[in-house]
C-alpha positions as CSV (number, residue, x, y, z in Angstrom):
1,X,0.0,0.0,0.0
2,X,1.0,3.3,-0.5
3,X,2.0,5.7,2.6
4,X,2.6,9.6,2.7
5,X,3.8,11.4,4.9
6,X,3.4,15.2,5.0
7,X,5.0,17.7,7.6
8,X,4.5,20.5,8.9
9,X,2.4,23.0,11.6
10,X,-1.6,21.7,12.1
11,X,-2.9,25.4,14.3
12,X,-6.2,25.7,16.3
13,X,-8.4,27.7,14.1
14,X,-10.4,30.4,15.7
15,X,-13.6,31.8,13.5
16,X,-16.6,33.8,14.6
17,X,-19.9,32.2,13.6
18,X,-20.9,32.3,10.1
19,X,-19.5,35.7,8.2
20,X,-19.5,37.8,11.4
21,X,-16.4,39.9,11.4
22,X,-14.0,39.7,14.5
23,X,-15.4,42.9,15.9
24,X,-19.1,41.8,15.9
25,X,-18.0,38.1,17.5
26,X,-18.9,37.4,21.0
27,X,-17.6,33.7,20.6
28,X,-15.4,31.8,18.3
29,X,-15.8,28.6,16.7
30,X,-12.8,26.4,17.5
31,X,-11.3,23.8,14.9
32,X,-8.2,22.7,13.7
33,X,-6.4,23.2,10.4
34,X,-2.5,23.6,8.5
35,X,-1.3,23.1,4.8
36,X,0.2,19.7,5.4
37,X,-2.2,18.4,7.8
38,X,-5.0,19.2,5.7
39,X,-3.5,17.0,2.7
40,X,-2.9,14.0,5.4
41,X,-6.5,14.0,6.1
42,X,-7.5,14.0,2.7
43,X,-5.3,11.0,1.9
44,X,-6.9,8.9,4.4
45,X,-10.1,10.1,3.3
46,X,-9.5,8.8,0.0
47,X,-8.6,5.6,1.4
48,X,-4.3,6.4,1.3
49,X,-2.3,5.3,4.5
50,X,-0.6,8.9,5.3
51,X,0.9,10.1,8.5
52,X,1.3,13.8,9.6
53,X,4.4,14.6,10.7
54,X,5.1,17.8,13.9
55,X,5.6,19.1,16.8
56,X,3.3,19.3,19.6
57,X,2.8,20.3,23.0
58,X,1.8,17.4,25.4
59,X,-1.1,19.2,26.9
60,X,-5.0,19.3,26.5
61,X,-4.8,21.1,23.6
62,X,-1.5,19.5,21.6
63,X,-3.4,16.3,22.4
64,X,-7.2,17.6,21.1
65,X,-5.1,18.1,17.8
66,X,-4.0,14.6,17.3
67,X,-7.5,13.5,18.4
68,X,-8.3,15.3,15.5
69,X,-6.2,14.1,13.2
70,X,-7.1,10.7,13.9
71,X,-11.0,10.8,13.6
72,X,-10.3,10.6,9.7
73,X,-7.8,7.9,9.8
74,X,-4.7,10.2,9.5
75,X,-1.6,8.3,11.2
76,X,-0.7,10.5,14.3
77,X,2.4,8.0,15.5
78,X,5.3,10.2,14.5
79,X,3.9,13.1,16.2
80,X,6.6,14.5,18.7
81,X,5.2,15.5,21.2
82,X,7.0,18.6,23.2
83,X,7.2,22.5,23.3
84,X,4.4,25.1,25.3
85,X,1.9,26.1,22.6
86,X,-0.3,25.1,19.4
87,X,-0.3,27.9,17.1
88,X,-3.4,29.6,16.2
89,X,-4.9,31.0,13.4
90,X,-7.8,34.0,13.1
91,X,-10.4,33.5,10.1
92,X,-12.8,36.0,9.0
93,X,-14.6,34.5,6.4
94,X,-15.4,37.3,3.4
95,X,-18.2,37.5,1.4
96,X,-19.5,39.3,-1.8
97,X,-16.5,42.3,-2.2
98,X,-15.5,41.9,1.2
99,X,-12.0,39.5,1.6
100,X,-11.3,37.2,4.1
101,X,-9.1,37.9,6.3
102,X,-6.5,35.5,8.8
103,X,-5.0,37.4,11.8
104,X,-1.9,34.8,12.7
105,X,-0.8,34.3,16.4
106,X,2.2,31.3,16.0
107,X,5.3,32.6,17.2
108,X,7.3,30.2,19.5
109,X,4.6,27.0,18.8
110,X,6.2,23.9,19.2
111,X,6.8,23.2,15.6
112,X,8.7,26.8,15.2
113,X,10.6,26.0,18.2
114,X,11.4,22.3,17.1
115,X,15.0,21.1,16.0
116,X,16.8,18.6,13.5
117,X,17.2,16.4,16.0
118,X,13.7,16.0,17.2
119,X,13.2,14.2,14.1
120,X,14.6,11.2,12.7
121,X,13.7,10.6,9.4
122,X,15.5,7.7,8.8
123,X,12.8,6.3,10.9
124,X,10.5,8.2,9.5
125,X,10.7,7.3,5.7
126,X,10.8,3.6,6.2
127,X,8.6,2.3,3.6
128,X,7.4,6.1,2.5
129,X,6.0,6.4,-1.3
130,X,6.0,10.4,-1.0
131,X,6.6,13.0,1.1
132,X,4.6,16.6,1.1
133,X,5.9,19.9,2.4
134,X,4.9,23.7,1.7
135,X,6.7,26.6,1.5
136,X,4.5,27.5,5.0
137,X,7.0,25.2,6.8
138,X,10.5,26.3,6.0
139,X,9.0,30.3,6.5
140,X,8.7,29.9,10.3
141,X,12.3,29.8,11.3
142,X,15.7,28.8,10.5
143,X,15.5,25.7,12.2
144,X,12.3,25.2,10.5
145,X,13.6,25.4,7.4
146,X,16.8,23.1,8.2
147,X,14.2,20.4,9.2
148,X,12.6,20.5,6.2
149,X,16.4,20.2,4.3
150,X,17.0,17.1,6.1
151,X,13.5,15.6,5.6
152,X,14.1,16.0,1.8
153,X,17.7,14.7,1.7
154,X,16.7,11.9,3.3
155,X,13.2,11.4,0.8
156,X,15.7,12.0,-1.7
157,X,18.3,9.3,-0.5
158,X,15.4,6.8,-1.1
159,X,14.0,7.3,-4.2
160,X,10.9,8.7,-2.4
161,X,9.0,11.7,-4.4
162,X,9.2,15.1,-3.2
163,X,6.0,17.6,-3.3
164,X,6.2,21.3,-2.5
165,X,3.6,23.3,-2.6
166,X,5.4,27.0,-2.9
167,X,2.4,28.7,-0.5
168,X,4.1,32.2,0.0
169,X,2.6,33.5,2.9
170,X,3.8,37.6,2.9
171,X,3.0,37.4,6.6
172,X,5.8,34.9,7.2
173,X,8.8,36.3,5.4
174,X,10.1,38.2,3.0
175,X,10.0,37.3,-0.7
176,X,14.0,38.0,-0.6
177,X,14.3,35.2,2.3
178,X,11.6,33.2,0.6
179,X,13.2,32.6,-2.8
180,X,16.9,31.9,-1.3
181,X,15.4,29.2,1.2
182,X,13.2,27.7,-1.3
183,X,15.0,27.7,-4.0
184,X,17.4,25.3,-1.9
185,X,14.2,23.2,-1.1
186,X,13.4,22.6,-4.5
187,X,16.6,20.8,-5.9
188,X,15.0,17.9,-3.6
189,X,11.6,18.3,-5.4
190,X,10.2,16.7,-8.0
191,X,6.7,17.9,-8.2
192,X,6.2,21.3,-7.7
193,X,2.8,22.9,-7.1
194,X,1.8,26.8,-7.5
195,X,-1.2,28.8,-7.5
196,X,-1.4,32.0,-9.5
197,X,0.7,34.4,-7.5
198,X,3.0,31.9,-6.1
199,X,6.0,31.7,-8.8
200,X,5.8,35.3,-9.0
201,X,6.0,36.3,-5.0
202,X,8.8,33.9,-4.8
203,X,11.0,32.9,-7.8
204,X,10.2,36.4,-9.8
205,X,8.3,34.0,-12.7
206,X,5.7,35.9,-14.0
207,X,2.4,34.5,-15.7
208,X,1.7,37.3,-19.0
209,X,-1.5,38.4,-19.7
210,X,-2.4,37.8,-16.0
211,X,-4.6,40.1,-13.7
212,X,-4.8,38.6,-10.4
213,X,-6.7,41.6,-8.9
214,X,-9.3,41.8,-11.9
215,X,-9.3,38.1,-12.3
216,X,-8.7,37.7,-15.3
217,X,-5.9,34.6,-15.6
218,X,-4.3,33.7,-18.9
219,X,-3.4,29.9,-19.8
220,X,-1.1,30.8,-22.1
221,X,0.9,33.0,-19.1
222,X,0.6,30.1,-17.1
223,X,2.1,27.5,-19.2
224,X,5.5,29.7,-19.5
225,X,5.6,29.7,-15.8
226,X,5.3,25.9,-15.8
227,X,8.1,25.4,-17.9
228,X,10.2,28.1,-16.9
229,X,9.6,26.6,-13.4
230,X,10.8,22.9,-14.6
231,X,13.6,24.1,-16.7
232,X,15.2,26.2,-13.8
233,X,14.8,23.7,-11.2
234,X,14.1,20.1,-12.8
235,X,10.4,19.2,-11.7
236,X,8.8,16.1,-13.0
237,X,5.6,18.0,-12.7
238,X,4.2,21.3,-12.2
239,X,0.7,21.9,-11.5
240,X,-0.8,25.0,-10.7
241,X,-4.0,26.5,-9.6
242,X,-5.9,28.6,-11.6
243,X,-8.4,31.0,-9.8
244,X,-10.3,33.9,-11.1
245,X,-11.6,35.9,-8.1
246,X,-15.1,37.4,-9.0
247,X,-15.7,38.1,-5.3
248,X,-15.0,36.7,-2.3
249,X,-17.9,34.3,-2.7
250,X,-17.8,33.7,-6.2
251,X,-14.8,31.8,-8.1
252,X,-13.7,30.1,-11.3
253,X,-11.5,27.3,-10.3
254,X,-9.6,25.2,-12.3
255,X,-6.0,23.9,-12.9
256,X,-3.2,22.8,-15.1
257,X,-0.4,20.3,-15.2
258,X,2.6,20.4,-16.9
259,X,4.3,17.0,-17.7
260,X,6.2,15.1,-19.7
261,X,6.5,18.7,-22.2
262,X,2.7,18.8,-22.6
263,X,0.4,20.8,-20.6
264,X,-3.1,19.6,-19.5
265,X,-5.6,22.3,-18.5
266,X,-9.3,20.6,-16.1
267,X,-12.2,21.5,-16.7
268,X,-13.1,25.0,-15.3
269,X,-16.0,25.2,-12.1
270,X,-18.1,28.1,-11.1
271,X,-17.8,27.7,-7.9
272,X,-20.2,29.8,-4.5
273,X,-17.3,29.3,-2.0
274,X,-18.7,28.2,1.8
275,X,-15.4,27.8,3.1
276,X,-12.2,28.6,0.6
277,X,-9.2,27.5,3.1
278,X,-7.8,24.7,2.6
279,X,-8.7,24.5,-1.4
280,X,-5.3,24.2,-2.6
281,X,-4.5,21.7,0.4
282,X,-7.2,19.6,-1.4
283,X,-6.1,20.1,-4.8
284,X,-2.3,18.5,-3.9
285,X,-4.2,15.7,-1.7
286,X,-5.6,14.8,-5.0
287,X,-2.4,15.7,-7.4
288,X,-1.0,12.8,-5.0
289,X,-3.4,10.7,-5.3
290,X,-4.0,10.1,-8.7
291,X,-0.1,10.1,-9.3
292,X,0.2,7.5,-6.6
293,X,-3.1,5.8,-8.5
294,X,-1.2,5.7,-11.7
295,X,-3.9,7.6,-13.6
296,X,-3.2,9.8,-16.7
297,X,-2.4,13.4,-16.9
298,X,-5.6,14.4,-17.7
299,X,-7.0,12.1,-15.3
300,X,-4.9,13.1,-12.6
301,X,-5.5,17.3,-12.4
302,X,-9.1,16.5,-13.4
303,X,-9.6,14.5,-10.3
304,X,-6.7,17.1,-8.0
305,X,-9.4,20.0,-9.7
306,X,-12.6,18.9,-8.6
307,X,-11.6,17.1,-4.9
308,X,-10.4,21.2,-4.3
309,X,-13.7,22.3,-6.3
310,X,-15.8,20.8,-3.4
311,X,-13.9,21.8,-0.7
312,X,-14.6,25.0,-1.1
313,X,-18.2,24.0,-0.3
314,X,-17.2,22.3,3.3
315,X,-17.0,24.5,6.3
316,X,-13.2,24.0,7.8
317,X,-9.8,23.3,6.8
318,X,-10.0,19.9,6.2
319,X,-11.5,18.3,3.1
320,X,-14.3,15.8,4.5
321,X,-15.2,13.5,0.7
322,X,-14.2,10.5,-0.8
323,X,-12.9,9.6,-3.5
324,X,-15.8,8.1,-5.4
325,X,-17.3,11.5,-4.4
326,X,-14.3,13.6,-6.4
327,X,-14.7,10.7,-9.0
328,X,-18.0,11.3,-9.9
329,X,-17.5,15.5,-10.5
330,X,-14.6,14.8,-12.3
331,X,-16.4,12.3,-14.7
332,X,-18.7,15.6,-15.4
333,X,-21.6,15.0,-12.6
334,X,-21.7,18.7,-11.3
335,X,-25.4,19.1,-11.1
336,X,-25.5,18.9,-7.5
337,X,-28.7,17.1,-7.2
338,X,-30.1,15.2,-4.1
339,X,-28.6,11.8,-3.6
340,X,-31.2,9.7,-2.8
């Protein structure tokens, strides 16, 4: 059977009810939610054997997160548990012209106070078909990022393939520090995955023809910064996310791949967002999936396009459908009738 493993930060999520904004809230909804963890829990939703790798406190709420994590089957066992806090993310969910906005509070978490040798990922990669990171990961320290080095030397030492997902978070770091730390990172990748702004924020690639603010995305921008992304560092793949920002509650979503020379665009969904975090966690859950699954191409960012189509319909980070579910919007079933 095929096993991931994915590391990085899982936070306690803290959102006001509905689309209150912070200064109307008198509670907060609590959850949980990161980049790598939400792409564990998607694995094991679709029936993968993946295993989120951190760093977390041993208290009540360190240990709420694992419960978490292993409701949906996620395997929790190289967890190391240690450090004072979880880190916690803010969400104001946006809608109509109004943005969303995330108000971060994860300095000194356990995870950005973790180092090398909490980990051993000798251990850790025994019998490991892929391993996941983002470009969240490396941006909260140093020792973060030297973590993440050795995780990929040693993924790379095995023959195991690498994911990154680039994830440039302006609230982290600099674009400076980000594309001299990354751009490290990626001789250890194989498949790199972007969404629109990414290559741009952090390796100065820019897609022509492209107006993130107006939303208005060219594919014809987009497939120079695939290639100009696999010629510079070597990627077996590229696949980016392609989203054209009506308003905050209306998208168009789709995606392309780049591989093997030819590029391979899904089909494109209109999509009335209930919850948009975590969408590009979803989309490389099901990149990984079909690539593990052996499926085509075409096959394979069709089904990564319409597992993140529907999880911008699920309240939370994490991405709660099955396989058979993505399967049946990706074979063109999108009228959202009643199941019965």
């Amino acid at each position: 059977m095929e096993r991931v493993v994915t590391f990085g930060e899982i936070m306690l999520r803290l959102a006001p009810e509905g689309y209150c904004r912070f200064v109307q809230a008198h509670s907060l909804g609590a959850g949980f939610g990161g980049a790598e963890a939400n792409v564990a829990v998607s694995l094991a939703n679709f029936g993968i054997d993946a295993a989120f790798v951190t760093k977390l406190p041993g208290h009540e709420i360190g240990q709420a997160a694992v419960n978490r994590l292993r409701e949906f089957g996620a395997d929790t066992s190289r967890i190391v548990r240690g450090g004072s806090r979880v880190g916690i993310y803010f969400l104001e969910k946006g809608a109509s012209q109004r943005p969303s906005k995330v108000i971060y509070d994860r300095a000194h978490s356990a995870i950005a106070e973790a180092v090398p040798g909490d980990f051993d990922w000798k251990a850790i990669m025994e019998g490991v078909s892929w391993f996941h990171f983002t470009g969240i990961t490396p941006a909260l320290g140093d020792s973060a990022a030297a973590i993440c080095a050795g995780a990929c030397r040693e993924a790379a030492t095995r023959g195991i393939t690498v994911s990154c997902d680039i994830n440039y978070r302006k609230n982290l770091w600099t674009r400076e520090k980000a594309g001299e730390v990354m751009g490290r990172l990626m001789e250890h990748v194989d498949v790199c995955i972007a969404n629109e702004e990414d290559a741009a924020d952090v390796f100065g690639i820019h897609a022509e023809g492209t107006d993130i603010t107006g939303g208005k995305i060219s594919r014809e921008g987009y497939r120079g910064v695939a290639k100009a992304l696999a010629e510079r560092f070597g990627f077996k793949k590229v696949a980016i996310t392609l989203r054209e920002s009506v308003t905050a509650s209306d998208n168009n979503w789709g995606a392309m791949l780049y591989e093997g020379g030819a590029f391979w665009f899904s089909r494109e969904y209109p999509v009335h967002i209930v919850d948009r975090v975590g969408g590009g966690d979803s989309f490389c859950a099901g990149l990984i999936y079909g690539s593990l699954k052996s499926l085509g191409p075409r096959e394979t960012v069709e089904f990564a396009a319409a597992a993140s189509c529907l999880k911008h319909s699920i309240e939370g980070d994490f991405n709660h459908v099955s396989a058979d579910e993505v399967r049946k919007l990706a074979a063109g079933d999108a009228s959202g009738r009643v199941q019965r």
